[in-house]
C-alpha positions, 0 to 999 in steps of 0.5 A, a space after each residue: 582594892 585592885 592592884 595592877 601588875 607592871 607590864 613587862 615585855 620581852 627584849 629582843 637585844 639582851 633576851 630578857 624580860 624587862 618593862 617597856 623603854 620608849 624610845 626602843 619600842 621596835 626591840 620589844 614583843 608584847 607576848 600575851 597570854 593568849 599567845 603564850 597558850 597558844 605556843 604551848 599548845 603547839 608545842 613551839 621549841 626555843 628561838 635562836 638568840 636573834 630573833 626573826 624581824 618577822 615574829 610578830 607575824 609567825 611566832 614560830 618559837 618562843 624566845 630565849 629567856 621569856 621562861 625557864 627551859 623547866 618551866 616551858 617543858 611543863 607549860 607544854 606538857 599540860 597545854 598538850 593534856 590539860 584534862 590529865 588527872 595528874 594535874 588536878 594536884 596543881 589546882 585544889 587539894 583533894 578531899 578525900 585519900 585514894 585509898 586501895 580497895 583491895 586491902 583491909 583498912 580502918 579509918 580514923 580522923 579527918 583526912 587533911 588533919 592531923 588527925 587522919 590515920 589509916 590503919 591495915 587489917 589482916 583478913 580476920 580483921 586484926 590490926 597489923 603493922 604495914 612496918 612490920 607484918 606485911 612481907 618484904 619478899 613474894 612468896 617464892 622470893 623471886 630474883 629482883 623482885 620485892 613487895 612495895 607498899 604505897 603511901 603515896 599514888 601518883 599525882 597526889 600531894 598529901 605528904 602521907 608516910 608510915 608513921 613509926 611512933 604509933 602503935 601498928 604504924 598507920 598511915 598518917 599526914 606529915 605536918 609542920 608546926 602542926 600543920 599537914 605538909 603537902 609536896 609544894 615542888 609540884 605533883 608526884 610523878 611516880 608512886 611514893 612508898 615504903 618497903 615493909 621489913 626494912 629498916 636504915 639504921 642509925 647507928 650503921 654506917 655505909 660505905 661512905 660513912 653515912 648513919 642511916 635515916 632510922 626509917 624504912 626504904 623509900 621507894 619510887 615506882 615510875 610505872 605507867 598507873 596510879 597506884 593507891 595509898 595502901 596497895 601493897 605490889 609486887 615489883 620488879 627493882 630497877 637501881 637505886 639513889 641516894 640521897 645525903 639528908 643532913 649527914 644520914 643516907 636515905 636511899 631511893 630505891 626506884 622500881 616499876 610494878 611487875 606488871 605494868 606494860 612498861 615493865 616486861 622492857 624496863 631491867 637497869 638504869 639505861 632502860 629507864 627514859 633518860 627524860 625520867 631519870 632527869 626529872 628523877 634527879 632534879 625533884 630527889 634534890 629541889 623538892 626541900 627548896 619549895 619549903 625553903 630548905 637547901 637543894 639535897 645532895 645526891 652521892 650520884 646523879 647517875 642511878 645505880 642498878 639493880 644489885 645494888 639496890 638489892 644489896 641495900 634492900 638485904 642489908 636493911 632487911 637484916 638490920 630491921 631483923 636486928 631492930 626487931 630481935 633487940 626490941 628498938 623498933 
């Protein structure tokens, strides 16, 4: 059996979307939608509260209220673009993991089943840790600097993570209730990854009393090209977030590959496109809500620079140092 949506229209006196009252018929737009593609193809900017009597006719704005401002950005970043790849995420799961071709990898399971895991090789073809083997500094240890490690590429949704409990820490899906997790807030803008020899914590506080996470430093790489699961690159450290997740700090450590185009022009937080240091700040809090979780707490909005992120990118290599020595990790 089909069902039938309620039409609903937009009203022109209180700017809202409401279904159809009769005797009022000339406050309301039908907006289509065709029409509504075709404005987010031109890219059309907000109306004014008062709508011209002669819309109908031009439809040279899209009025207040008939979507969020969030979600009009999107409807006219992707009807501006729609062959972009980094929307494929939206549409199907990917059948197969974007796995690097510059590294040493075995595979084992099925990708998209908890039995998928992705472990490294060193060159002789040994087993090694991504964790702990792979160096945290370039050779040389340049200033701002640091070595990332992918989990995941730039627009993938496959909650793909280090996994610490497992022998050698291969890369494996995340699931819930047995059950792989996939980012629902929508696709990833950035490259998601981890920094190897680090480590927050848990039983050291930070400034604002805050236990760490027990996991790697998580870091965003917001450069202009997707980067594989695995790739392991040099890259240069722009600031820093941090997220409170249920009373444990976890910071986000955001940087951009050092040899992207955009990064001979990126240094600190103010370099960075403000529009990316938004979207920045609202997937770090809103992408729990798509699970139905709580909205997450920065202790900033504002990014902190760069020594500061590599003051925490120190402090935690000493505490993975300490992990290490003592034998909890």
């Amino acid at each position: 059996k089909i069902l039938s949506f309620a039409k609903v229209v937009y009203d022109t006196k209180d700017n809202k979307m409401k279904p159809p009252v009769k005797s009022r018929k000339s406050d309301f737009l039908s907006i289509s939608g065709s029409t509504m593609r075709a404005l987010a193809k031109k890219g059309a900017p907000p109306c004014p509260d008062v709508i011209a009597s002669d819309w109908e006719e031009t439809k040279p704005c899209i009025p207040n209220g008939f979507m969020v401002e969030r979600g009009w950005k999107l409807m006219i970043e992707y009807y501006q673009n729609p062959t972009d790849q980094k929307w494929i995420g939206y549409s199907r799961m990917m059948s197969e993991p974007l796995i690097s071709t510059n590294g040493h990898f075995e595979k084992k399971g099925i990708f998209g089943k908890p039995s998928f895991e992705l472990y490294f090789k060193d060159a002789q073809g040994q087993t090694i840790s991504p964790w702990h083997d792979l160096s945290l500094y370039p050779e040389g240890e340049e200033a701002r600097t640091v070595n990332m490690m992918v989990e995941i590429p730039m627009g993938r949704m496959e909650k793909l993570e280090v996994n610490k409990e497992t022998p050698f820490n291969p890369i494996k899906q995340d699931t819930k209730k047995g059950m792989p997790r996939y980012y629902a807030y929508g696709v990833p803008f950035f490259n998601y990854g981890m920094l190897p020899q680090t480590w927050e914590d848990p039983d050291k506080k930070d400034s604002e009393g805050h236990m760490g996470d027990g996991d790697p430093l998580d870091v965003m790489e917001i450069g202009s090209k997707q980067l594989e699961t695995g790739t392991v690159v040099e890259v240069k450290v722009l600031g820093v977030y941090s997220m409170i997740d249920q009373g444990e700090v976890d910071y986000k450590i955001i940087v951009v590959n050092k040899d992207d185009p955009l990064a001979s022009s990126l240094r600190t937080p103010d370099d960075i496109d403000r529009t990316v240091r938004e979207r920045l700040v609202d997937w770090l809090k809103m992408y729990k809500t798509a699970e139905g979780k709580e909205v997450n707490e920065l202790t900033t909005d504002r990014m902190e620079g760069p020594l500061k992120a590599m003051s925490v990118i120190k402090e935690t290599n000493e505490y993975w140092r300490e992990g290490r020595r003592s034998r909890i990790i």
